[in-house]
VOTOR-583291 format. One record per residue (C-alpha): z, x, y; residue in three letters; residue number from 1. Coordinates in nm, 2 decimals, always signed. Example, Ala and Ser with C-alpha at 12.3 -4.5 7.8 and 13.67 -1.06 7.14 Angstrom:
SITE     up   east  north residu num
SITE  +0.78  +1.23  -0.45    Ala   1
SITE  +0.71  +1.37  -0.11    Ser   2
//
This chain:
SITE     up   east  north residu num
SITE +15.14 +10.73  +9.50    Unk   1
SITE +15.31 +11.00  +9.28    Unk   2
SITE +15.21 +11.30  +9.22    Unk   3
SITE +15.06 +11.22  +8.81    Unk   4
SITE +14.91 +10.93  +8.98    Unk   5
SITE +14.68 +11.17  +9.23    Unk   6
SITE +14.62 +11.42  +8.97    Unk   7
SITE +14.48 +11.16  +8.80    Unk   8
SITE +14.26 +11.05  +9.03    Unk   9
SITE +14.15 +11.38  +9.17    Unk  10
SITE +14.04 +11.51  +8.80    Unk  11
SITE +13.82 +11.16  +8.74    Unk  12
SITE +13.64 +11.19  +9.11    Unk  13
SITE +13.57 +11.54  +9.01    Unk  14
SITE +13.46 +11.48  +8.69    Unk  15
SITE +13.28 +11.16  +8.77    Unk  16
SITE +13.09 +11.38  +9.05    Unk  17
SITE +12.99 +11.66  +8.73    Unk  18
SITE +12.86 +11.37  +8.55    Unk  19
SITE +12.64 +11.27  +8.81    Unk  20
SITE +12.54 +11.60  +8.90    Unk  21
SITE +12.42 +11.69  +8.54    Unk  22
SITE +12.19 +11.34  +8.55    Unk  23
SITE +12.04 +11.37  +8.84    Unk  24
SITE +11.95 +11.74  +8.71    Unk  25
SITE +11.83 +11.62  +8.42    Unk  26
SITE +11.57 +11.37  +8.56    Unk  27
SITE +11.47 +11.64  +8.82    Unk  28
SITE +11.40 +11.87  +8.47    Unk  29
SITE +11.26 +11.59  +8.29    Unk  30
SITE +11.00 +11.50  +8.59    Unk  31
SITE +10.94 +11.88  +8.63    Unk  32
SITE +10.79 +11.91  +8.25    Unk  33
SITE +10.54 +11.58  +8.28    Unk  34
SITE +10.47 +11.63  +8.59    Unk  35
SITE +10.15 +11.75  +8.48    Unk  36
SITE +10.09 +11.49  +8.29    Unk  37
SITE +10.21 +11.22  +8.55    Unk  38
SITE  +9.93 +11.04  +8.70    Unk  39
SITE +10.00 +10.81  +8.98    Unk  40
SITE  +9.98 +10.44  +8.98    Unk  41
SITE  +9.79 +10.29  +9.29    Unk  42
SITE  +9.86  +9.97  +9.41    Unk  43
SITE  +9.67  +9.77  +9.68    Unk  44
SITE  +9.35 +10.04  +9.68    Unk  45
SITE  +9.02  +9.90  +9.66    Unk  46
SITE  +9.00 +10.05  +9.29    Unk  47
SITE  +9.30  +9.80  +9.18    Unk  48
SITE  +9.17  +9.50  +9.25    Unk  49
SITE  +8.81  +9.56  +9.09    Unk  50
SITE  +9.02  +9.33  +8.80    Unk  51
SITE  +9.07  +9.01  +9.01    Unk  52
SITE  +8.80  +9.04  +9.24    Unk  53
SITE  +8.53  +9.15  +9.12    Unk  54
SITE  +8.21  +9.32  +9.35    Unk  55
SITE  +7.95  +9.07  +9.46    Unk  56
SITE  +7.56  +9.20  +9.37    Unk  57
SITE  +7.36  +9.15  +9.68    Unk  58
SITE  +7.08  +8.90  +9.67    Unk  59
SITE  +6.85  +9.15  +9.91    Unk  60
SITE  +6.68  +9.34  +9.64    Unk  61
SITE  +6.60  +9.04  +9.35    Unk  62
SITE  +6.33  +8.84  +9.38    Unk  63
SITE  +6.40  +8.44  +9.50    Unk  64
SITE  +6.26  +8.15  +9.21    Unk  65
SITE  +6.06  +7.91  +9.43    Unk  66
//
């Protein structure tokens, strides 16, 4: 490996390394200002499957038709 050949490679690992420095900062800024805003989803809580299955009405407190 000459020497133009490792310069090379040095300055694109280093600069590949900025570039995923200043994304990863920039989602971390980006979830920082909606965070507020941000509500969570909930999967597999009683509340998200009201859609598919729906609460059954007890028959205690009608009245039976003879």
């Amino acid at each position: 490996m000459s020497l133009e050949q490792a310069s090379t490679f040095f300055i694109g690992s280093l600069l590949t390394m900025l570039g995923f420095i200043v994304v990863v900062s920039g989602i971390v800024i980006i979830n920082n200002i909606i965070h507020k805003y941000w509500k969570p989803i909930k999967l597999f809580t009683p509340d998200s499957w009201k859609g598919f299955n729906p609460p059954v009405e007890h028959l205690e407190n009608t009245k039976e038709i003879k």
